[in-house]
N, CA and C atoms as a LAMMPS dump frame, in Angstrom:
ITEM: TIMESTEP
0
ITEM: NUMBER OF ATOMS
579
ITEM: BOX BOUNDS ff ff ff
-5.0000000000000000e+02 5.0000000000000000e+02
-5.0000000000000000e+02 5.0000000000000000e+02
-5.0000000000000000e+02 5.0000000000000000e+02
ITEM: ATOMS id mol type element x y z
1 1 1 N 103.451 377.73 114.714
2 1 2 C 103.405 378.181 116.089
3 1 3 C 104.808 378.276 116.681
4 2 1 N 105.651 377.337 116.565
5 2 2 C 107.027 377.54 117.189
6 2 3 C 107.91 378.661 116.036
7 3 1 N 107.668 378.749 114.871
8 3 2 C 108.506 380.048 114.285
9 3 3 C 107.896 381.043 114.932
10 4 1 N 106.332 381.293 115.349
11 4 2 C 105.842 382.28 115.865
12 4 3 C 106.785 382.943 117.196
13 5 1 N 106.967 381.845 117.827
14 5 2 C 107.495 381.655 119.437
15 5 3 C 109.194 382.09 119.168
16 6 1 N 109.441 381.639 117.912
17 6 2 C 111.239 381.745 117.825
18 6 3 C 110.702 383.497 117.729
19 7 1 N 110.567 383.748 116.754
20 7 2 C 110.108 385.534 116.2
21 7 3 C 110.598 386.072 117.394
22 8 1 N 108.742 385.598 118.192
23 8 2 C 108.872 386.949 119.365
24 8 3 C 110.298 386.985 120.312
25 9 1 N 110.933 385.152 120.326
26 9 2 C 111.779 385.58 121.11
27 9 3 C 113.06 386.797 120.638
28 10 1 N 112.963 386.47 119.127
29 10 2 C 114.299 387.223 118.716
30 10 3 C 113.924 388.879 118.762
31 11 1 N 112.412 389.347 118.983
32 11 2 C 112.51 390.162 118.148
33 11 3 C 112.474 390.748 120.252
34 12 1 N 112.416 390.48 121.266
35 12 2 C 112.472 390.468 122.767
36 12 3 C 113.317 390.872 122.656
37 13 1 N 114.61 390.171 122.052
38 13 2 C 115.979 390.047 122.695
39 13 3 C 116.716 391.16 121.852
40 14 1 N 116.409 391.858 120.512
41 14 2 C 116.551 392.953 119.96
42 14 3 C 116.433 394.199 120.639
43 15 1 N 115.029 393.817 121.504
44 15 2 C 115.128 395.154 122.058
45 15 3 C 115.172 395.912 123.383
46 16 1 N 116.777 394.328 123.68
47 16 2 C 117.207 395.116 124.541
48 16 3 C 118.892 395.272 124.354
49 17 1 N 119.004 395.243 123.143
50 17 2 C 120.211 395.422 122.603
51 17 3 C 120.438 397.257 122.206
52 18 1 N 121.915 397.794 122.397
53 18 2 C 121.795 398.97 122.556
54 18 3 C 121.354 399.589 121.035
55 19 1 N 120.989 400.741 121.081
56 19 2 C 120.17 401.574 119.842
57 19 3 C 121.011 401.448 118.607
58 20 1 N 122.625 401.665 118.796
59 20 2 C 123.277 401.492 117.331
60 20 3 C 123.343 400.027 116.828
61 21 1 N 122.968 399.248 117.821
62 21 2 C 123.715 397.761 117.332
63 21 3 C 121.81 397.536 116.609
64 22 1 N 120.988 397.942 117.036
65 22 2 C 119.695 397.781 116.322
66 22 3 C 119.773 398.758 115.008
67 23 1 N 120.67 399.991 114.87
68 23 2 C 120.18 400.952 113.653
69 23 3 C 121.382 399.875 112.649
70 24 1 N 122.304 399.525 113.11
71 24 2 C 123.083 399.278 112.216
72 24 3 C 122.449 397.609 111.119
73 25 1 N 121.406 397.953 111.724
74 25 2 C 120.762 396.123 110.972
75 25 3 C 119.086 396.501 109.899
76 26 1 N 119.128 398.158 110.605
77 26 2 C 118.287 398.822 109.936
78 26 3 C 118.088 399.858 108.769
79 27 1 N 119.343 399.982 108.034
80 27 2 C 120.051 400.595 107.531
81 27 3 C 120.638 401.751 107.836
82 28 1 N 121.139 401.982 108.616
83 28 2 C 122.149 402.532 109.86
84 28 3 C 123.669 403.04 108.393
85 29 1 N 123.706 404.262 108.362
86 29 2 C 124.998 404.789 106.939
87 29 3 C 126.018 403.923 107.418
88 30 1 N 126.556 403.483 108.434
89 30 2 C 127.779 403.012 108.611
90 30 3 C 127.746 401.487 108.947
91 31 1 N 126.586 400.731 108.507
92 31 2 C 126.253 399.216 108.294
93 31 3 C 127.758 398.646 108.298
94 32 1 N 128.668 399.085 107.214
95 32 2 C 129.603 398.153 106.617
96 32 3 C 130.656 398.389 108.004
97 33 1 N 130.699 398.693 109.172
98 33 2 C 131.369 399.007 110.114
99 33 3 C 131.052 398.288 111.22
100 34 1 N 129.905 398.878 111.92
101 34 2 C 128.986 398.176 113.295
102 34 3 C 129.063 397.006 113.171
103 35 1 N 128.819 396.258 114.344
104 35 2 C 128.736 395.128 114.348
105 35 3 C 130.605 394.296 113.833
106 36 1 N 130.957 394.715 113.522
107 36 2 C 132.349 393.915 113.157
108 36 3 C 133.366 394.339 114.338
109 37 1 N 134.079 393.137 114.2
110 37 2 C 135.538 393.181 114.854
111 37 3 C 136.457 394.547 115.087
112 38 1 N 136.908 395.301 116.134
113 38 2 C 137.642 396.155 115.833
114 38 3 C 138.965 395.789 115.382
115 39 1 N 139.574 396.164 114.51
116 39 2 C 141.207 395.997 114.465
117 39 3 C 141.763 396.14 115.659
118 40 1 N 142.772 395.766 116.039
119 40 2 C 143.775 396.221 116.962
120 40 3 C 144.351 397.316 116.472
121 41 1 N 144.699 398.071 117.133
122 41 2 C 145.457 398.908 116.53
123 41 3 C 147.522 399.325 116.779
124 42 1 N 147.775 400.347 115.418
125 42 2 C 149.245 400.155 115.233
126 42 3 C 149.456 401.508 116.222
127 43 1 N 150.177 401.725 117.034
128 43 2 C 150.272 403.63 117.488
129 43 3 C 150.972 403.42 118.623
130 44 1 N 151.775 404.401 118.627
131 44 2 C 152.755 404.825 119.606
132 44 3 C 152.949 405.743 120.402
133 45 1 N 153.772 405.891 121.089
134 45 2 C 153.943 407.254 121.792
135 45 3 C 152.671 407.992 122.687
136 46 1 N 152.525 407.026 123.782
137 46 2 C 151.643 406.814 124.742
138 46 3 C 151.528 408.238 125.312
139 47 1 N 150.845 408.856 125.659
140 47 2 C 150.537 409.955 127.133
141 47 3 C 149.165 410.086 127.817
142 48 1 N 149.533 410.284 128.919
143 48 2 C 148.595 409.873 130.046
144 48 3 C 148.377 408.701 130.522
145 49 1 N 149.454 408.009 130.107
146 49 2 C 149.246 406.364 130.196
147 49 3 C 150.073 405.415 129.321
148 50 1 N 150.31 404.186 130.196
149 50 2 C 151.664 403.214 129.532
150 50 3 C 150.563 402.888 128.232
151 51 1 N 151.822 401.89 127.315
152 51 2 C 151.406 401.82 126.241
153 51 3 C 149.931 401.024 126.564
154 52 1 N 148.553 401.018 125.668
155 52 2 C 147.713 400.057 125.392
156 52 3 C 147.252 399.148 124.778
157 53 1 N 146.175 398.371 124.705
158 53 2 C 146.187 397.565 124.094
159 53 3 C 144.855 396.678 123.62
160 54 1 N 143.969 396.957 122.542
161 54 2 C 142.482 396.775 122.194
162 54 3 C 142.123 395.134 123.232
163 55 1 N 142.881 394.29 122.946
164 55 2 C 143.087 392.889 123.758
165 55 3 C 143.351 393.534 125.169
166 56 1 N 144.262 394.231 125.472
167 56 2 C 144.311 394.323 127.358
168 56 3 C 142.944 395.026 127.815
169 57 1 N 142.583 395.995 127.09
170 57 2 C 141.12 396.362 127.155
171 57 3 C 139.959 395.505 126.923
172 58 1 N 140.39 394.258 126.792
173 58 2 C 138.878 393.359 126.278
174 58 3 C 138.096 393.01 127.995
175 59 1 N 136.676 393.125 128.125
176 59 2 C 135.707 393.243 129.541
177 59 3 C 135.565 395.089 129.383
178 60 1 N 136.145 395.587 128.448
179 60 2 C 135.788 397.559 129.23
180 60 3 C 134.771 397.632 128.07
181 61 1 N 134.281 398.625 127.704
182 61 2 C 134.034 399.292 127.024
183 61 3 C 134.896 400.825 126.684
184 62 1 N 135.347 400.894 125.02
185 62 2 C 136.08 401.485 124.632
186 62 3 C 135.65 402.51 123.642
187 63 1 N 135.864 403.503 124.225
188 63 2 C 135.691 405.006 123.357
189 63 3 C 137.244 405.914 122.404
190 64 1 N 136.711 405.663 121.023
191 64 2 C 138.426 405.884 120.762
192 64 3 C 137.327 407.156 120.068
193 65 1 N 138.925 408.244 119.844
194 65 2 C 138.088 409.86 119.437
195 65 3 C 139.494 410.155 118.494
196 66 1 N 140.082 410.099 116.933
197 66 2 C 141.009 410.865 116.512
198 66 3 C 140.575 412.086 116.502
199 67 1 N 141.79 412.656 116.84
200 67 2 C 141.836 414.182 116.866
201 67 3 C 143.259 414.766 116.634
202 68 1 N 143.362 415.967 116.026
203 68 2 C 144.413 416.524 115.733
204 68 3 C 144.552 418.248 116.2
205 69 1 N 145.913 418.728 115.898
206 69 2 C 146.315 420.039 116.197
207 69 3 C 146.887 420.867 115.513
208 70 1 N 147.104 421.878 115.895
209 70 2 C 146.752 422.3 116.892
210 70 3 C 145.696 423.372 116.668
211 71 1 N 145.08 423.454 115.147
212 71 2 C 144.083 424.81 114.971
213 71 3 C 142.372 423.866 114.454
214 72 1 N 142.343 422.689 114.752
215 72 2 C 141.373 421.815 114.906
216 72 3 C 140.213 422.267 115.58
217 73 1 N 139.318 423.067 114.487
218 73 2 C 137.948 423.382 115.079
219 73 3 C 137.241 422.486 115.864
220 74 1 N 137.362 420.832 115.451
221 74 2 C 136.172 419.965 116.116
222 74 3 C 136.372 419.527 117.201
223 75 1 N 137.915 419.466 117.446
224 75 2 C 139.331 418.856 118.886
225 75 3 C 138.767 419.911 119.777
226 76 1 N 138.501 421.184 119.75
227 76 2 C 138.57 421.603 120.875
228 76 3 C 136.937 421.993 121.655
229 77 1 N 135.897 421.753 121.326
230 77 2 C 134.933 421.461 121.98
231 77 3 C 134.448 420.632 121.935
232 78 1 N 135.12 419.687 121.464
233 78 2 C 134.366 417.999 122.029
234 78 3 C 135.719 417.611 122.882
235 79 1 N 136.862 418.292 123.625
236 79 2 C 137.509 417.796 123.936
237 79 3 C 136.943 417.443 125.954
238 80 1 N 136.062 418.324 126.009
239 80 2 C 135.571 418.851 127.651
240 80 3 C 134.361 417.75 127.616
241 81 1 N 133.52 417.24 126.301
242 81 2 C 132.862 416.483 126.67
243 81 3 C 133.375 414.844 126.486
244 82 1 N 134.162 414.752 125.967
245 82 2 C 135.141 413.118 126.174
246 82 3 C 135.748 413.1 127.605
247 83 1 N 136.063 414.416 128.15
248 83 2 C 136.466 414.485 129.509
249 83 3 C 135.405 414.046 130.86
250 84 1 N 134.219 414.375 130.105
251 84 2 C 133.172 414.41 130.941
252 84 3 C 132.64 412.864 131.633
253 85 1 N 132.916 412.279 129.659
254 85 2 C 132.201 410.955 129.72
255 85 3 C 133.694 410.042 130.315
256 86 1 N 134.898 410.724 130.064
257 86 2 C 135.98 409.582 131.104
258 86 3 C 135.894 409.529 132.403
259 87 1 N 135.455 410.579 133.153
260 87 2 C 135.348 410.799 134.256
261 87 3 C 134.299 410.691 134.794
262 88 1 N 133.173 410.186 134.209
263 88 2 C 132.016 409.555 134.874
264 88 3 C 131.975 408.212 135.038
265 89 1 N 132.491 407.51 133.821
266 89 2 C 132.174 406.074 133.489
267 89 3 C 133.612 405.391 133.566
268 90 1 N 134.717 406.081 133.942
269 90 2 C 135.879 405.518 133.922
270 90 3 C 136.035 404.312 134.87
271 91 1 N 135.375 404.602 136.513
272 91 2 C 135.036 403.677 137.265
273 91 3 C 134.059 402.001 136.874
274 92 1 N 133.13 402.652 135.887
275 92 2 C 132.043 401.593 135.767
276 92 3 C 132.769 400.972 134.448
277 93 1 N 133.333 401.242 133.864
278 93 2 C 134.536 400.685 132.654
279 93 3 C 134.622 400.541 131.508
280 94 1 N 134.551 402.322 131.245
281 94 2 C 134.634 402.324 130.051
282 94 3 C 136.077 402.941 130.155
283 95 1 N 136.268 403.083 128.664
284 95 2 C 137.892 403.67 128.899
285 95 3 C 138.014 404.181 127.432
286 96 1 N 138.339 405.919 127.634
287 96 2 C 138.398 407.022 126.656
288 96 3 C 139.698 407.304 125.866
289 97 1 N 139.961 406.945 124.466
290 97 2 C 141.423 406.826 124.188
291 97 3 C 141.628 407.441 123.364
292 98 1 N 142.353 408.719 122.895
293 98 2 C 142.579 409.634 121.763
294 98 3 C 143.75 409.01 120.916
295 99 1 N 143.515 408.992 119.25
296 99 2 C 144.474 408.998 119.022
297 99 3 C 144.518 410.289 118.114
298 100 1 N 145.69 410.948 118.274
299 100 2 C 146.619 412.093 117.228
300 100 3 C 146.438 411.366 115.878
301 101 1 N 146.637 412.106 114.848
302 101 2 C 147.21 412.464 113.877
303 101 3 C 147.363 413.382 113.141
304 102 1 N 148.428 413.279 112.381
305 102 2 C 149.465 414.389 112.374
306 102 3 C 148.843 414.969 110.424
307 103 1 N 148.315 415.929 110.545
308 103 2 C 147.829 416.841 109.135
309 103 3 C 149.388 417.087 108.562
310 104 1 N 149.931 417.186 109.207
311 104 2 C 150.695 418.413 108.435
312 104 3 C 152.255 417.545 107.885
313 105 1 N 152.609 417.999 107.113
314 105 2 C 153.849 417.26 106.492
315 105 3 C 154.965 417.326 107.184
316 106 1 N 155.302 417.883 108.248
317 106 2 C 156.422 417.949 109.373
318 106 3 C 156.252 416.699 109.796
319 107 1 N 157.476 416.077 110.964
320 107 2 C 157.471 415.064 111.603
321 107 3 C 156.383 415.147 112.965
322 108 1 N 156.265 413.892 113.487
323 108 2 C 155.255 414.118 114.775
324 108 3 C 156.03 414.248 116.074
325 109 1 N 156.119 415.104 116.539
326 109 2 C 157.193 415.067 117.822
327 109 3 C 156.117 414.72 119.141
328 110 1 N 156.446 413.681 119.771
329 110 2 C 155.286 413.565 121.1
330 110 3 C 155.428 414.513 121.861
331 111 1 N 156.684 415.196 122.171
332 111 2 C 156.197 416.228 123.25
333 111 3 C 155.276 417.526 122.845
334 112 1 N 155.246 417.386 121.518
335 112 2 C 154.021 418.219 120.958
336 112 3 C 152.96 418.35 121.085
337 113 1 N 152.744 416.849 121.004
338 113 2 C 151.192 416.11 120.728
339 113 3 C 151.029 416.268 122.643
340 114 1 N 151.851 416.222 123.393
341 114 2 C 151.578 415.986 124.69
342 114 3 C 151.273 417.636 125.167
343 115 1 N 152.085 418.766 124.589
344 115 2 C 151.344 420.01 124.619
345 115 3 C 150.363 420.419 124.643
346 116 1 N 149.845 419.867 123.156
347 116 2 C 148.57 420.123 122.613
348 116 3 C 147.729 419.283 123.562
349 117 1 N 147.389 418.585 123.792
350 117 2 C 146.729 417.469 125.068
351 117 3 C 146.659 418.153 125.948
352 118 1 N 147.392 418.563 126.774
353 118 2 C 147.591 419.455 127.894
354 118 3 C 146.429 420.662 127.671
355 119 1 N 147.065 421.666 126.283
356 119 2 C 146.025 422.854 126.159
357 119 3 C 144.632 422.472 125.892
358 120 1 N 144.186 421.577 125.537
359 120 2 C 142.691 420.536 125.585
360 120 3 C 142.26 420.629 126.645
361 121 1 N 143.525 420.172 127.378
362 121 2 C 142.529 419.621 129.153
363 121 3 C 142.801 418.025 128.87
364 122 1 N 143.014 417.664 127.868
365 122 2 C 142.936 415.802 127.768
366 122 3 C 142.952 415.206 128.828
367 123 1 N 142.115 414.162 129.535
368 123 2 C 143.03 414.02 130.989
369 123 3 C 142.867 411.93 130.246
370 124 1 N 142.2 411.924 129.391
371 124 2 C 142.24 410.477 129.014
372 124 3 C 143.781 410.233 128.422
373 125 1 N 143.432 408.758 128.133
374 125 2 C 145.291 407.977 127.55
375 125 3 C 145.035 408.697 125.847
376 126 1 N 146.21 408.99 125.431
377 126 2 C 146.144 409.743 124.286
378 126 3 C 147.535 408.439 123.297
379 127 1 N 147.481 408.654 122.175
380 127 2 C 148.099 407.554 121.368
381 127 3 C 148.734 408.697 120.757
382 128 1 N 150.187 408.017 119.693
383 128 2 C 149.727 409.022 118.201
384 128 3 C 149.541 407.718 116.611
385 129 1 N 149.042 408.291 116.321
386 129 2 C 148.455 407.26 114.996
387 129 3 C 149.546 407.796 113.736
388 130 1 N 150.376 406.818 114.068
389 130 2 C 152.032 407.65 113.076
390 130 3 C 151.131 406.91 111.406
391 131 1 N 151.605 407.843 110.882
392 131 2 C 150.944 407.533 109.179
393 131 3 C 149.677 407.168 109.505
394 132 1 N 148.89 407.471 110.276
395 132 2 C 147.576 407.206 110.058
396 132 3 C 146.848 405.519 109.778
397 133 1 N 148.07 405.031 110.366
398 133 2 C 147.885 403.044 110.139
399 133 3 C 146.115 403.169 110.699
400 134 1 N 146.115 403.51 111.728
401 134 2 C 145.022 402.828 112.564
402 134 3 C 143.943 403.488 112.329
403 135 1 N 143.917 405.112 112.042
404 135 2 C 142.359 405.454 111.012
405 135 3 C 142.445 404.67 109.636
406 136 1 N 143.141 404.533 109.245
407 136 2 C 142.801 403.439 107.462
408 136 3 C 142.354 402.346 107.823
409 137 1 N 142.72 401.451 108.848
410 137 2 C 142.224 400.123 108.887
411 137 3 C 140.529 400.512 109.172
412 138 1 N 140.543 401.508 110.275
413 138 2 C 139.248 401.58 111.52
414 138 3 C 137.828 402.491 109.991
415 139 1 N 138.994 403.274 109.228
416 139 2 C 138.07 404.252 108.834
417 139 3 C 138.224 404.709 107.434
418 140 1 N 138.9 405.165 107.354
419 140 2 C 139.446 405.911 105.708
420 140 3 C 139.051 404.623 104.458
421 141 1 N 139.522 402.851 105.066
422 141 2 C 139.095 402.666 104.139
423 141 3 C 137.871 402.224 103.758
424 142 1 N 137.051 402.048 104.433
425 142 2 C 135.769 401.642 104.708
426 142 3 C 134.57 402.958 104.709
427 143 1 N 135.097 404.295 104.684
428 143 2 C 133.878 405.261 105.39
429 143 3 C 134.09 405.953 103.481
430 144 1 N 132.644 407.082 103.505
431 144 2 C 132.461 408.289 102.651
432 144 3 C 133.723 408.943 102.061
433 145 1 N 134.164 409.003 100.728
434 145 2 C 135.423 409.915 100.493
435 145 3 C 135.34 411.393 101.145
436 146 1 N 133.886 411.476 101.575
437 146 2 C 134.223 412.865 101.849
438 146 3 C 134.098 412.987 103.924
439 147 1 N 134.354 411.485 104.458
440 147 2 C 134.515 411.709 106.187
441 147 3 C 135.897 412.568 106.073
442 148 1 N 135.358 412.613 107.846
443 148 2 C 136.255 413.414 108.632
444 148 3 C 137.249 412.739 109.263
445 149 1 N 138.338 413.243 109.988
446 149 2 C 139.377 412.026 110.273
447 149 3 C 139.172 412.331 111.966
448 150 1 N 138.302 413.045 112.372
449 150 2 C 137.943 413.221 113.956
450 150 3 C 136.894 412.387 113.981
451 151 1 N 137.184 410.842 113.671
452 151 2 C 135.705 410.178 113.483
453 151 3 C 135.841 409.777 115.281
454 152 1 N 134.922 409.039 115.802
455 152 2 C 134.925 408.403 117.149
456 152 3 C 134.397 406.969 116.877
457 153 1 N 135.275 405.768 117.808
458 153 2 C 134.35 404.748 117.325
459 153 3 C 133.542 404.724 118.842
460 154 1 N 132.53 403.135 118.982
461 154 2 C 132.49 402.907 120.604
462 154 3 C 132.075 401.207 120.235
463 155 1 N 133.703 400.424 120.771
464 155 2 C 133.209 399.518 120.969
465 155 3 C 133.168 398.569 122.714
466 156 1 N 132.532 397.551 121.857
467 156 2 C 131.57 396.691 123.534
468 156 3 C 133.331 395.908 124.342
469 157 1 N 132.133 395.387 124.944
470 157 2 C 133.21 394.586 125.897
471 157 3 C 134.489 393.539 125.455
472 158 1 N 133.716 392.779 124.087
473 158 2 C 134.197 392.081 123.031
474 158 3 C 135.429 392.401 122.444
475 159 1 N 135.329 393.497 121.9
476 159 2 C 135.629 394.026 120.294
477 159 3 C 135.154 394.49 119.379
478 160 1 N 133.757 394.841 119.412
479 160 2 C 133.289 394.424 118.418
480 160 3 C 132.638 396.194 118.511
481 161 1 N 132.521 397.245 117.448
482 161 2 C 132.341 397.985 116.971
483 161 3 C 130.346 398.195 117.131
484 162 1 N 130.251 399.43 118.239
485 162 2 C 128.867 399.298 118.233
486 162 3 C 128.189 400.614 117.344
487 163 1 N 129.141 401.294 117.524
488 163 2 C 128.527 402.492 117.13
489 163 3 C 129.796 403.563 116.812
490 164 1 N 129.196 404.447 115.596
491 164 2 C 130.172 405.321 114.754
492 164 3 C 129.794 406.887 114.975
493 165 1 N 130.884 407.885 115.161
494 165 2 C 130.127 408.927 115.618
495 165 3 C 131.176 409.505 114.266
496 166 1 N 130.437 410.39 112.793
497 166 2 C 131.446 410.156 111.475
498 166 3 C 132.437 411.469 112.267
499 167 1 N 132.668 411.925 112.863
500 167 2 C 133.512 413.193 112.983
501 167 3 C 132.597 414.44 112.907
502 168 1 N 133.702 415.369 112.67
503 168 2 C 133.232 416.77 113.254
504 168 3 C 133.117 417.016 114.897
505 169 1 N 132.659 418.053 115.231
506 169 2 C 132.456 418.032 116.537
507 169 3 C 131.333 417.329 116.675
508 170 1 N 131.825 417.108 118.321
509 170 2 C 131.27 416.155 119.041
510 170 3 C 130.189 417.326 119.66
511 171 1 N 128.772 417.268 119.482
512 171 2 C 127.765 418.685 119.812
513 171 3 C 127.74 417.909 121.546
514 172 1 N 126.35 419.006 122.36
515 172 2 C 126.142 418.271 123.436
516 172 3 C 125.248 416.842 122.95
517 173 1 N 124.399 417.317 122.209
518 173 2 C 123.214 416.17 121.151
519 173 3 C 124.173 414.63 121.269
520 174 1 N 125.222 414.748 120.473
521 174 2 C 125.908 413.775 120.339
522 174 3 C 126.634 413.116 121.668
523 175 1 N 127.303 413.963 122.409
524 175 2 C 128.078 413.574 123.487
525 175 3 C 125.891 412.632 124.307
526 176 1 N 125.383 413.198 124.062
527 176 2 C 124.473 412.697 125.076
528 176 3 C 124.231 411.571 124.241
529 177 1 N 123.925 411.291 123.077
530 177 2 C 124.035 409.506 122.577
531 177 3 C 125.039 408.859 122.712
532 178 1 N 126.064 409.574 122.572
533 178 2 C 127.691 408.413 122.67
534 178 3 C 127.129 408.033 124.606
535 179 1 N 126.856 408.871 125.23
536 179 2 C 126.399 408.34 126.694
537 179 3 C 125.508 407.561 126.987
538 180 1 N 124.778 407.529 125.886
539 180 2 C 123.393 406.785 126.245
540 180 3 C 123.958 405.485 125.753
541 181 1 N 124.742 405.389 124.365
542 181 2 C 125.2 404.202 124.029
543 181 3 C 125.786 403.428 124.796
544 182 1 N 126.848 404.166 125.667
545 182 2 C 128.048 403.74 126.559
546 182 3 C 127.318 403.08 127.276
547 183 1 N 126.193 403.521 127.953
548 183 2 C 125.879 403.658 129.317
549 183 3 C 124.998 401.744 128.773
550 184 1 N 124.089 402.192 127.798
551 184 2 C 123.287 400.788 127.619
552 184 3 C 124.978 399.84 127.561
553 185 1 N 125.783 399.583 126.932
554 185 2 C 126.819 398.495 126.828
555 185 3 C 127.395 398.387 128.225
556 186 1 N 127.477 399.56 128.946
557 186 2 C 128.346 399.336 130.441
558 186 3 C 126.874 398.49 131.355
559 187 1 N 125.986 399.022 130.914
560 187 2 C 124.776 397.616 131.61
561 187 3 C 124.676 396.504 131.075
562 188 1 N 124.725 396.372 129.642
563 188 2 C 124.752 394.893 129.312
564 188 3 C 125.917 393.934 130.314
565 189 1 N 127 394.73 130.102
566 189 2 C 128.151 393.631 130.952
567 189 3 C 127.221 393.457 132.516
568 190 1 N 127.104 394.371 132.937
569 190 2 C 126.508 394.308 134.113
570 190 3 C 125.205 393.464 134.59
571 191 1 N 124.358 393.068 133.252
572 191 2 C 123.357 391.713 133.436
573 191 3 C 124.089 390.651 133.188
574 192 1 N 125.237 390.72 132.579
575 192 2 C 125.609 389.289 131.853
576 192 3 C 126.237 388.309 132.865
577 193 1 N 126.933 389.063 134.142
578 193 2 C 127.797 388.82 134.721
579 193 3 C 127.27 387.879 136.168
């Protein structure tokens, strides 16, 4: 009778936990990800904003999106809907953070990357991910040999990695779960408190 009573409580309290943090325990493709610690990350050359910081961000909820330029099929129509979701939820606290990286074997010049941002519309804090430190830790080495490097993560208030969006464009389909996700984690803080 009391394992009965433990059950229902756990299986209560599951479901009101947001949808990826339940798929990722259900065999969810990106299991070996969710649920874990985000790295901090290595990246420089700030725009739209002083440098950041995964720790100065800990209480937000955090939407990171790599993306690159400048002939990036998936960068430029998911760039209006990351805009959408910074500027709705930026107040309630989430916070939308691009990082660059650089395809091409030339050097990365920021006032480039700050061009290209500009012709986007970017209006979120944009990074650049020099050698790609911070997709290898977050992604490359952990994901499919055959992902994309426009992956998106979304983690909680914590740190902690709720949900994986693998790259490509961001459709409306998708932008409306990365919202629904956001939106359930920007309420969790909001009961907890």
């Amino acid at each position: 009778m009391i394992l009965a009573g433990t059950i229902a409580a756990l299986a209560a309290g599951a479901a009101s936990l947001p949808a990826a943090v339940r798929a990722a325990d259900e065999g969810e493709p990106y299991a070996n990800i969710v649920n874990l610690p985000a790295p901090e990350w290595s990246v420089g050359d700030w725009i739209n904003s002083p440098p950041l910081s995964l720790e100065k961000l800990r209480g937000r909820v955090v939407l990171i999106r790599w993306w690159t330029g400048p002939g990036c099929p998936f960068c430029t129509p998911s760039a209006p809907r990351l805009n959408a979701l910074h500027r709705r939820y930026k107040e309630q606290g989430l916070a939308v953070i691009g990082f660059y990286h650089q395809k091409s074997g030339e050097p990365v010049r920021a006032k480039e990357v700050a061009r290209l941002a500009k012709k986007l519309g970017i209006e979120f804090p944009v990074a650049i991910d020099h050698g790609w430190r911070t997709l290898r830790r977050y992604w490359l080495d952990r994901a499919p040999k055959e992902a994309w490097t426009s992956v998106s993560f979304l983690i909680d208030q914590e740190g902690i990695i709720r949900y994986v969006h693998p790259g490509g464009t961001i459709t409306g389909e998708d932008a409306g779960r990365i919202e629904k996700e956001s939106s359930a984690l920007l309420q969790t803080r909001r009961r907890t408190r």
